[in-house]
Backbone as CSV, one residue per row, in Angstrom:
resi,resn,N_x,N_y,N_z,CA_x,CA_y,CA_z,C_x,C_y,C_z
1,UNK,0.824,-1.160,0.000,0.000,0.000,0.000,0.872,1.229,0.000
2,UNK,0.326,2.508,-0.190,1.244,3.562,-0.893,0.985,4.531,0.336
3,UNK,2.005,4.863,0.761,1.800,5.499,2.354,2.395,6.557,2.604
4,UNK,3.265,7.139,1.316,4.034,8.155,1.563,4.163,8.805,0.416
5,UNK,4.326,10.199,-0.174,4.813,10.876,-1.359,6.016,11.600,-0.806
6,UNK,6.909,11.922,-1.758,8.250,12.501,-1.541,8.583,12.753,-3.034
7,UNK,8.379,14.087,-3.505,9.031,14.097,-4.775,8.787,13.724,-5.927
8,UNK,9.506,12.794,-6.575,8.424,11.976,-7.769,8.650,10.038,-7.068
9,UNK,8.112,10.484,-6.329,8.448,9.127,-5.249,7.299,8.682,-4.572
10,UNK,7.266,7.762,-4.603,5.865,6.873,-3.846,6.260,5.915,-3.089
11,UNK,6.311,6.007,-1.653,6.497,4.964,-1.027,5.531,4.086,-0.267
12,UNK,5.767,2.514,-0.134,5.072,1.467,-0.180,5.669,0.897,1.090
13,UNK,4.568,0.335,1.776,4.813,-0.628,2.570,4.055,-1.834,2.806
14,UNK,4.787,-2.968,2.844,4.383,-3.969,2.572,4.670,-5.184,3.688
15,UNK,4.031,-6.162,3.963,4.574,-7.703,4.731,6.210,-7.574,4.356
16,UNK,7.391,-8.014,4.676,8.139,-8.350,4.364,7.969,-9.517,3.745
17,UNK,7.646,-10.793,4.354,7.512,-12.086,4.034,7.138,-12.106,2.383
18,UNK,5.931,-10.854,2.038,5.753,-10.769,0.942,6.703,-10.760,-0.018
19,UNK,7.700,-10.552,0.106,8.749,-9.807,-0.824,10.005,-10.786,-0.829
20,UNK,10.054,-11.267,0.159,11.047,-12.375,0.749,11.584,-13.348,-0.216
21,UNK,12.594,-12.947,-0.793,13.452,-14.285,-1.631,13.005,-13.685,-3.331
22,UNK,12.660,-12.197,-3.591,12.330,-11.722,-4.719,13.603,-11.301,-5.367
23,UNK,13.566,-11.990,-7.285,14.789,-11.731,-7.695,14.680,-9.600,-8.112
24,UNK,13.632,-9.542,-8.187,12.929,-8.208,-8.881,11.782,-8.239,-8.306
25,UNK,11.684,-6.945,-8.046,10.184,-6.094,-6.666,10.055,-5.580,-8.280
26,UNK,8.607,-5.952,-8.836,7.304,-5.387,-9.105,6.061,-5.554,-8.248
27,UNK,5.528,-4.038,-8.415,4.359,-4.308,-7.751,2.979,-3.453,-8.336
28,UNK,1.881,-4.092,-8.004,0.565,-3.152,-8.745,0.496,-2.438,-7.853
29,UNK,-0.007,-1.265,-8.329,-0.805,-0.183,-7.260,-2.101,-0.276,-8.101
30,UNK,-3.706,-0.160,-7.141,-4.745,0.270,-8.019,-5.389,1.743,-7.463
31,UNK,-5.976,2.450,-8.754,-6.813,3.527,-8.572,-8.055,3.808,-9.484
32,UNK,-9.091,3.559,-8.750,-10.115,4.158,-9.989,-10.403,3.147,-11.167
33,UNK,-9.923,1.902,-10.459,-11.022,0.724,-11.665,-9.606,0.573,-12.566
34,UNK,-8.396,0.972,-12.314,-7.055,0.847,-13.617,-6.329,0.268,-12.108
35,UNK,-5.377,-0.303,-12.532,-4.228,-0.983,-12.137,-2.850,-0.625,-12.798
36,UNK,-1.549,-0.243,-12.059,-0.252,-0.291,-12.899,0.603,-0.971,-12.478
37,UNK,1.826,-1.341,-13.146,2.635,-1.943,-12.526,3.799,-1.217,-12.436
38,UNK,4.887,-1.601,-11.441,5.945,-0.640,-11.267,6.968,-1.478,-10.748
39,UNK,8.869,-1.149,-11.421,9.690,-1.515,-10.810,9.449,-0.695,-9.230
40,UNK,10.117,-1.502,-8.135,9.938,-1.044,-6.796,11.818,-0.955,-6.590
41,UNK,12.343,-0.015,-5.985,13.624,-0.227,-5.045,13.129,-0.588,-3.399
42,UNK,13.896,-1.535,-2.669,13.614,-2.328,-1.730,14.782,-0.999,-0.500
43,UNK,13.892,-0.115,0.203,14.972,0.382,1.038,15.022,0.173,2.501
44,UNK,14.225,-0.483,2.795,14.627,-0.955,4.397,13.442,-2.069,4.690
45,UNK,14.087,-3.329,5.421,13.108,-4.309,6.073,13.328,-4.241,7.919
46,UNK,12.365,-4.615,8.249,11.948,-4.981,9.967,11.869,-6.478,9.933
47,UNK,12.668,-7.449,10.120,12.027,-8.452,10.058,11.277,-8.857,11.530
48,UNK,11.671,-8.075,12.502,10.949,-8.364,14.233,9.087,-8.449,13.379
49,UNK,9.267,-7.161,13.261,7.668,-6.665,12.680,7.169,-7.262,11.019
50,UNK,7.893,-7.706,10.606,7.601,-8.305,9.436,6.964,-7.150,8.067
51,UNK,7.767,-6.042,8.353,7.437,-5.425,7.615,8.431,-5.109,6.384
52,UNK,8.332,-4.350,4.728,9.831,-3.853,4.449,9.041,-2.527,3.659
53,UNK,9.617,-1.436,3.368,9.464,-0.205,2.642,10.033,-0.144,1.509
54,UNK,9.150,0.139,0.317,9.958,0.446,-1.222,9.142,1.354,-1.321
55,UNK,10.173,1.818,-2.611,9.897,3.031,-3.402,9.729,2.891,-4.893
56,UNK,8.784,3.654,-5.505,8.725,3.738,-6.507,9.202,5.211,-7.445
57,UNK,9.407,4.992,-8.593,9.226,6.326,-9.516,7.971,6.210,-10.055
58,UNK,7.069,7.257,-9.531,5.451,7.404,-10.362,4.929,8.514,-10.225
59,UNK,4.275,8.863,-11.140,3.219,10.256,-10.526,2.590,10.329,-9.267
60,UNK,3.231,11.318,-8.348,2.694,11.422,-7.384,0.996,11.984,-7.388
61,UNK,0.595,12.291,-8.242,-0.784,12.956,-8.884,-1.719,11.866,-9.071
62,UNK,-0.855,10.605,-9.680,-2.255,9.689,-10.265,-2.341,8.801,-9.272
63,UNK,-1.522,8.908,-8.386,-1.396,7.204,-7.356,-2.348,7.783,-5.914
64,UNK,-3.324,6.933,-5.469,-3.689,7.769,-4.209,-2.765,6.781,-3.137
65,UNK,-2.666,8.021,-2.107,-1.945,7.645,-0.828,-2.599,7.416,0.328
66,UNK,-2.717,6.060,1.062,-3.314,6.362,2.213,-2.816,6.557,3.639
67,UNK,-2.973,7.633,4.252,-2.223,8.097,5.127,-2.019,7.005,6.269
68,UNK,-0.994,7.105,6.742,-0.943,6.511,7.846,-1.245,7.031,9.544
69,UNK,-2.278,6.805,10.078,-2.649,7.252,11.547,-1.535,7.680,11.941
70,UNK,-1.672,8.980,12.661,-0.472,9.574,13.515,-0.666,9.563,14.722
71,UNK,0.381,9.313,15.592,0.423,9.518,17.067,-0.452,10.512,17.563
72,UNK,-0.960,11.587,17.023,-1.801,12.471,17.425,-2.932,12.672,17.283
73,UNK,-3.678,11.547,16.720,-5.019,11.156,16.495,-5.867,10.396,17.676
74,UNK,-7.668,10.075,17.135,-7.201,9.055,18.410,-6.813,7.868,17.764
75,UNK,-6.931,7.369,18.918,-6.037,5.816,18.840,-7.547,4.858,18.771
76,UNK,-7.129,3.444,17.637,-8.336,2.579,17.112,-8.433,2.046,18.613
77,UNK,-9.522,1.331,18.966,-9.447,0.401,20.438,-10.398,-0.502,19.903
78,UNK,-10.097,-1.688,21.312,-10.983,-3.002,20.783,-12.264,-2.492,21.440
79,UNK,-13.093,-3.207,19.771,-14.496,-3.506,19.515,-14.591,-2.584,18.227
80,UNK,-13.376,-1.662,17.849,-13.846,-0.321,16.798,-14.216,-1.407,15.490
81,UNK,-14.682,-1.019,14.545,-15.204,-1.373,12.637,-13.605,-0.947,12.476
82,UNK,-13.320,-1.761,11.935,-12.067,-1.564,10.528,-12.275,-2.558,9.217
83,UNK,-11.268,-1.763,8.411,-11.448,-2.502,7.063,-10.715,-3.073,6.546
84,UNK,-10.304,-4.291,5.935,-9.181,-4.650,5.697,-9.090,-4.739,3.985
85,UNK,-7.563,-4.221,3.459,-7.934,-4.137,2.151,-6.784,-4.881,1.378
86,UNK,-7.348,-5.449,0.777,-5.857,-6.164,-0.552,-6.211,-7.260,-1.404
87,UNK,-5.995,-7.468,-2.169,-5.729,-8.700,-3.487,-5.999,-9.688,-3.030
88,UNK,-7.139,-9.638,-2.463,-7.225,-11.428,-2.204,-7.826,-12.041,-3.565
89,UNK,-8.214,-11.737,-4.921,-8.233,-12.551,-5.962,-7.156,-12.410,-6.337
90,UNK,-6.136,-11.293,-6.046,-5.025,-11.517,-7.292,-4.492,-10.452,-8.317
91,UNK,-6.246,-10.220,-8.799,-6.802,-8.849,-9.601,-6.926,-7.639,-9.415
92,UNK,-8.224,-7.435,-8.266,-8.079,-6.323,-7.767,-8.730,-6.103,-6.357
93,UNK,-8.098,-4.750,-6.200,-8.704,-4.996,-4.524,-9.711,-4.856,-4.186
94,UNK,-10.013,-5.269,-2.960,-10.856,-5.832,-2.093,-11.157,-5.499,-0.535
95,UNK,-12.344,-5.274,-0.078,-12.360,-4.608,0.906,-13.003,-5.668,2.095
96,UNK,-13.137,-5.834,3.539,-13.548,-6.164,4.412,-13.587,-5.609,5.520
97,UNK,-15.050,-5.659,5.937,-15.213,-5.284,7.215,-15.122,-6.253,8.088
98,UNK,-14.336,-5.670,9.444,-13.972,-6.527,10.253,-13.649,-5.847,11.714
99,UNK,-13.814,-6.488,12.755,-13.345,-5.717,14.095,-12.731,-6.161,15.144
100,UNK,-11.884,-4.755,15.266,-10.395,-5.149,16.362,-10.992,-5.688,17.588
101,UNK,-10.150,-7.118,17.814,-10.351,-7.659,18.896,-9.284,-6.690,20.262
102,UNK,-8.359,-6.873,19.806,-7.401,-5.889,20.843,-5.747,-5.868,20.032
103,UNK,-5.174,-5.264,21.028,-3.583,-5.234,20.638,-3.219,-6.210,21.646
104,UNK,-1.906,-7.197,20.722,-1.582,-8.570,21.016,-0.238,-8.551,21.114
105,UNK,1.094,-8.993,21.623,1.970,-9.413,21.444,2.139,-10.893,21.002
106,UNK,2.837,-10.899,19.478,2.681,-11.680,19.401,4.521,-12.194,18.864
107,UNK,4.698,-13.792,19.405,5.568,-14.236,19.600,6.031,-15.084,18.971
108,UNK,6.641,-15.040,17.712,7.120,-16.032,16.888,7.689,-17.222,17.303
109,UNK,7.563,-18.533,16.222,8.604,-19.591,16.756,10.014,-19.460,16.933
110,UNK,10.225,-18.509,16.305,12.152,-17.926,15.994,12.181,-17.321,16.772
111,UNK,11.579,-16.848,17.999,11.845,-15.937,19.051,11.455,-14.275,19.209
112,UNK,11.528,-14.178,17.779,11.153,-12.667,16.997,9.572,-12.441,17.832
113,UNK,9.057,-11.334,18.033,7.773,-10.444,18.735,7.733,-9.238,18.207
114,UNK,6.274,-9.040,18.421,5.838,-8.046,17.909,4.372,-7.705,18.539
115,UNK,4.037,-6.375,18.716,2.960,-5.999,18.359,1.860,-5.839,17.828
116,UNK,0.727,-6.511,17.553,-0.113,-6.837,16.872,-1.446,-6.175,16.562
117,UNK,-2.374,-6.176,15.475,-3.619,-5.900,15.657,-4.544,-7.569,15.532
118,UNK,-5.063,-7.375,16.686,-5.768,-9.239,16.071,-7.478,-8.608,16.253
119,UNK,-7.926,-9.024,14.751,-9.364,-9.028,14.153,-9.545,-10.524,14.249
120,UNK,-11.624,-10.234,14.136,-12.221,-11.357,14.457,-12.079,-12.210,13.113
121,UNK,-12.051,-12.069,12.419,-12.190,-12.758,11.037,-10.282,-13.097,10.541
122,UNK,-10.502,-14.531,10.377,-9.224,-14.685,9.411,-9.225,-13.782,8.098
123,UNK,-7.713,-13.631,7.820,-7.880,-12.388,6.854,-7.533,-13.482,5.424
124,UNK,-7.858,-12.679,4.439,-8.464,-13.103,3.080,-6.813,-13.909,2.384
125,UNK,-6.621,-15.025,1.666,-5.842,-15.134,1.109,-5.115,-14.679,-0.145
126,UNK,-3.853,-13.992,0.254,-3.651,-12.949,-0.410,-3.282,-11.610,-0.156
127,UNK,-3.746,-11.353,0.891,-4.154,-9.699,1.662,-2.747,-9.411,2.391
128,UNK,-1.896,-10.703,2.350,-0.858,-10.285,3.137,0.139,-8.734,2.592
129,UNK,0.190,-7.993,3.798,1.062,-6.609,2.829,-0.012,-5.265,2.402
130,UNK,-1.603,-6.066,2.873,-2.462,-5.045,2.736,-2.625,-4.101,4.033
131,UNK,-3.165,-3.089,3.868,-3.306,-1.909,5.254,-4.907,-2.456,5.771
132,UNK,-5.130,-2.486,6.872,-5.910,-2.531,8.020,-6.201,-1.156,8.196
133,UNK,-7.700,-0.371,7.878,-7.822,1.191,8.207,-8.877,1.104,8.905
134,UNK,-8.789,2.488,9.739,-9.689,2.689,10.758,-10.800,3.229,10.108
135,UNK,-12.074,3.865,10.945,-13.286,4.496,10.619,-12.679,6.228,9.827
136,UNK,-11.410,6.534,10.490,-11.068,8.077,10.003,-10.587,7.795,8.296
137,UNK,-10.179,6.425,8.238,-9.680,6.245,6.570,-7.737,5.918,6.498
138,UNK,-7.491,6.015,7.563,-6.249,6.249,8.091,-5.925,4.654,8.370
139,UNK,-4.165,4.695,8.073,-3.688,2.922,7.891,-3.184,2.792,9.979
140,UNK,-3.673,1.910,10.323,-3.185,1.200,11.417,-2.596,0.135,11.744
141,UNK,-2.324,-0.609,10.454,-1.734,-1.658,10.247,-1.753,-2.428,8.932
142,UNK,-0.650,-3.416,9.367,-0.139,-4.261,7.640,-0.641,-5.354,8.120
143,UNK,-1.365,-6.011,7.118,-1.615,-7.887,7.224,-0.455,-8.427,6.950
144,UNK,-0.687,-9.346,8.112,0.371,-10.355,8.625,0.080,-11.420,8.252
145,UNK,-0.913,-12.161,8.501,-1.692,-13.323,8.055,-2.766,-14.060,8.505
146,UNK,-3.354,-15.174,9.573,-3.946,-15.443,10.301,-3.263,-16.675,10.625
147,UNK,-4.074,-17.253,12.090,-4.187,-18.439,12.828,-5.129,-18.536,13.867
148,UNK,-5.593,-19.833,13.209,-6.956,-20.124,14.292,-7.858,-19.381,14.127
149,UNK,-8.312,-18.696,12.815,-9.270,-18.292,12.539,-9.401,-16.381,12.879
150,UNK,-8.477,-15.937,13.398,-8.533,-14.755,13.536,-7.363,-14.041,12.479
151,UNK,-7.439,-12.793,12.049,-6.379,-12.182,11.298,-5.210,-11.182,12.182
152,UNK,-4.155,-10.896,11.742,-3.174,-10.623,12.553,-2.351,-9.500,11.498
153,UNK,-2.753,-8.339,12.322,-1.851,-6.755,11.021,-0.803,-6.359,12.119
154,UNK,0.420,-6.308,11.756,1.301,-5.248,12.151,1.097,-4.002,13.024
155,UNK,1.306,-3.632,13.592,0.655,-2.083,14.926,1.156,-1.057,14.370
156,UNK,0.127,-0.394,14.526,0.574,0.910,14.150,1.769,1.551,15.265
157,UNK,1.680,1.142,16.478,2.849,1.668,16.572,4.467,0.958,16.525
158,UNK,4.476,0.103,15.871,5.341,-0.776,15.657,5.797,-0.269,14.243
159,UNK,4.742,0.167,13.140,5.105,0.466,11.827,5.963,1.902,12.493
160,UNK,5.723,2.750,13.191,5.717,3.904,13.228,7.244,4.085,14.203
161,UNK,7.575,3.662,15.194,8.847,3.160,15.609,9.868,2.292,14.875
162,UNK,9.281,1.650,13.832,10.278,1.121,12.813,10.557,2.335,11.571
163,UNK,9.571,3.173,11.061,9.442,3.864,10.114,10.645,4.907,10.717
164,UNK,10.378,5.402,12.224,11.253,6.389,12.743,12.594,6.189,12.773
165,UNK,12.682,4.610,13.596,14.335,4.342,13.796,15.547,4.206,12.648
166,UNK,14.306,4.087,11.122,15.369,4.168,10.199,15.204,5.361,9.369
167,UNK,14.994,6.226,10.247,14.783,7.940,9.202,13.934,8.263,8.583
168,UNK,12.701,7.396,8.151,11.490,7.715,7.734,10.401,8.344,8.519
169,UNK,10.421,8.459,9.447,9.371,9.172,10.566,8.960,10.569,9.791
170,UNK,9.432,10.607,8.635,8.980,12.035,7.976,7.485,11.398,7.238
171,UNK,7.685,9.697,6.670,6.308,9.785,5.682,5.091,9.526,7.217
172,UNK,5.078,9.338,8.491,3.965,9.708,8.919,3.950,10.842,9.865
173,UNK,4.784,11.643,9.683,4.586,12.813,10.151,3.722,13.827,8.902
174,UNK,4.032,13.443,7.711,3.765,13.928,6.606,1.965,13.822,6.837
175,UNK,1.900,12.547,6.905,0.544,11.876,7.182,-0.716,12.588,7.999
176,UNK,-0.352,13.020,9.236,-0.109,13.505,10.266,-0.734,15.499,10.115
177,UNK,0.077,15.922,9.211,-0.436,17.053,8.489,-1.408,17.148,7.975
178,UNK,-1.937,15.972,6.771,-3.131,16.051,6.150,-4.073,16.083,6.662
């Protein structure tokens, strides 16, 4: 999902796992019933959080961006409506309603943890790398995947402490403005 503008620059954030073992990052963005495709540069992964950030060269004009929730908003809580959005045919995207059970730590077999959003509904196959948005329209999280029937996105404040610690804290401060 496209979470940041900078220039003639579009930046994306995605699952890591998604991307994991790629000889060449293409990726679709959709807007408005069209789809494009785009070489991606790969500039930083989280693997704790399972997240990684690319960039594209594209019109910052034709691509929409969806902001990412800022620390200065309110904050989603369990029981809120969210939506979960991404490619689960493949084609094009796809939307679901769904609602936050709570924020989870969650604890990999490799030892790796993280922060979690866990929804009631397993999330769609496919969706991994898609944004989780609140009622304001704003991203709170990346799909992770599911187990046991519930779905599992990345935290917003986990994206947002990873986004910071490697110098990006500008695309949701940017966010943040709008």
């Amino acid at each position: 999902m496209a979470v940041a503008r900078r220039g003639a620059f579009i930046y994306v954030l995605t699952a890591r796992h998604v991307i994991a073992g790629a000889r060449e990052l293409r990726i679709v963005l959709a807007a408005d019933g069209e789809s494009a495709t785009f070489d991606a540069e790969l500039l930083a992964t989280w693997p704790e959080q399972d997240l990684a950030l690319l960039r594209i060269a594209a019109d910052p004009k034709r691509l929409p961006v969806l902001r990412l929730a800022g620390a200065n908003g309110k904050p989603a809580t369990t029981g809120d409506t969210v939506l979960s959005v991404g490619f689960g045919d493949g084609k094009t995207p796809t939307g679901d309603m769904d609602r936050l059970v709570g924020k989870r730590l969650l604890r990999r077999p490799d030892g790796r943890a993280a922060f979690v959003w866990e929804v009631e509904k397993a999330s769609i196959a496919g969706r991994s790398g898609g944004p989780l948005v609140d009622s304001a329209g704003k991203v709170i999280g990346v799909c992770l995947g599911t187990q046991d029937g519930k779905g599992y996105y990345c935290h917003l404040d986990e994206i947002l402490a990873a986004l910071k610690g490697r110098g990006y804290a500008w695309a949701w401060q940017e966010s943040e403005a709008k």
